[in-house]
Every structure is written in structure tokens, then in C-alpha cells.
C-alpha positions as CSV (number, residue, x, y, z in Angstrom):
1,X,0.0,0.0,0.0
2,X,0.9,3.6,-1.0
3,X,1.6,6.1,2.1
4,X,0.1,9.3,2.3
5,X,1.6,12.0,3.2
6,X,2.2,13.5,5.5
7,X,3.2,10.6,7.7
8,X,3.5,11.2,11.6
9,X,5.6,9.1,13.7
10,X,5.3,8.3,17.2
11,X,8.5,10.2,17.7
12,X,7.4,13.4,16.7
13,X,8.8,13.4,13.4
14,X,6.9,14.2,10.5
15,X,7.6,12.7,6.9
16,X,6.0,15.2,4.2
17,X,7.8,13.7,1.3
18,X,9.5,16.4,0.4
19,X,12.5,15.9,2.4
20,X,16.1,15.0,1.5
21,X,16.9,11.0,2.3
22,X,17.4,10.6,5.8
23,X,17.8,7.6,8.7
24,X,16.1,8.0,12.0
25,X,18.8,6.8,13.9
26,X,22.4,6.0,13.5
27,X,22.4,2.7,15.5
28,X,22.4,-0.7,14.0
29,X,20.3,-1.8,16.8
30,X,17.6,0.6,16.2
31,X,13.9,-1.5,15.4
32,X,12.3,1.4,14.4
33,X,9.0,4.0,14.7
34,X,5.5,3.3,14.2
35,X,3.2,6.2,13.3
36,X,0.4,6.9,11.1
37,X,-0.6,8.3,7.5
38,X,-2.5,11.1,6.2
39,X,-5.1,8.8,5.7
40,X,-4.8,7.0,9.1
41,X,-2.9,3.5,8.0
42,X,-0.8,2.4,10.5
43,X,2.9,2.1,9.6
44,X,5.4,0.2,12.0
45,X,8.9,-0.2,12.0
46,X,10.0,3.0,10.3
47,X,13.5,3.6,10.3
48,X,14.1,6.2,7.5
49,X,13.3,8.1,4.3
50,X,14.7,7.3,0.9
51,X,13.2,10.4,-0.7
52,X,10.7,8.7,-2.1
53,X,9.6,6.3,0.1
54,X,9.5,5.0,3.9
55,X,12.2,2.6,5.1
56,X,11.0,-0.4,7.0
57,X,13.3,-2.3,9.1
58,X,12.3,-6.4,8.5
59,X,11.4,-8.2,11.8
60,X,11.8,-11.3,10.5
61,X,14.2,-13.9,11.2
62,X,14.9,-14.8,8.1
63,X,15.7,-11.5,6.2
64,X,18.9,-11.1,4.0
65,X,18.3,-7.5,4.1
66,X,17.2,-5.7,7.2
67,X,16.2,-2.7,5.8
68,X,13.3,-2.7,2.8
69,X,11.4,0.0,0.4
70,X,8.4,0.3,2.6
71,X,5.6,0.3,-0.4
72,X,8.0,-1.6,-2.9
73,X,10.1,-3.8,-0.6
74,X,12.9,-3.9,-2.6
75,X,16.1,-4.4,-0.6
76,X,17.8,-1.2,-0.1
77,X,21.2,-3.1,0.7
């Protein structure tokens, strides 16, 4: 499913989609923010902004990639 913007996280941070790429947090260890759409969808696990999209960290055991395209989920490394 597609995000709406703006997105507010638990944190206090706001996504609008307009802003440069950025992580949430610098450490590795970080599961990531839950929040909610403009459209009140719930999104968990937030750990960043690729410009285009949220960043999800995986929660599952068996991911090669921990951190995924949040509407694509395309790995991201």
C-alpha cells in the first residue's frame, strides 16, 4: 500500500515527502518508529526516508536485508 503524506511518527517526526533522504537513527540496533498516514494507516517499523519512500526495518528472522522500500520492498542493501 501507497503512504500518504504526510506521515506522523510516534517520535514526533513528520515525513511530508519532500525531504532530502534521511535515517532516524544512526544505531544498527535501532527497530524502528511506528506512526500513522495522512489517511490514518498504520505504519510500523520505520527507520528512515529514501526520498521517495519510507524505510521499514524487517522483523523477520529470516531477512537477508534488514532494511526494505516500505511500499516496494525492494532491498535497499
Amino acid at each position: 500500500m501507497k503512504a500518504a503524506f504526510p506521515i506522523t511518527l510516534e517520535n514526533g517526526v513528520i515525513v511530508r515527502g519532500n525531504e532530502s533522504p534521511f535515517m532516524i537513527s544512526s544505531d544498527p540496533g535501532f527497530k524502528g518508529v511506528s506512526g500513522n498516514d495522512a489517511n490514518g494507516n498504520r505504519a510500523t517499523n520505520i527507520v528512515g526516508f529514501d526520498g521517495q519512500d519510507l524505510l521499514k526495518r524487517c522483523t523477520r528472522t529470516d531477512c537477508a536485508n534488514p532494511i526494505l522500500d516500505t511500499v516496494l520492498f525492494r532491498s535497499l542493501w
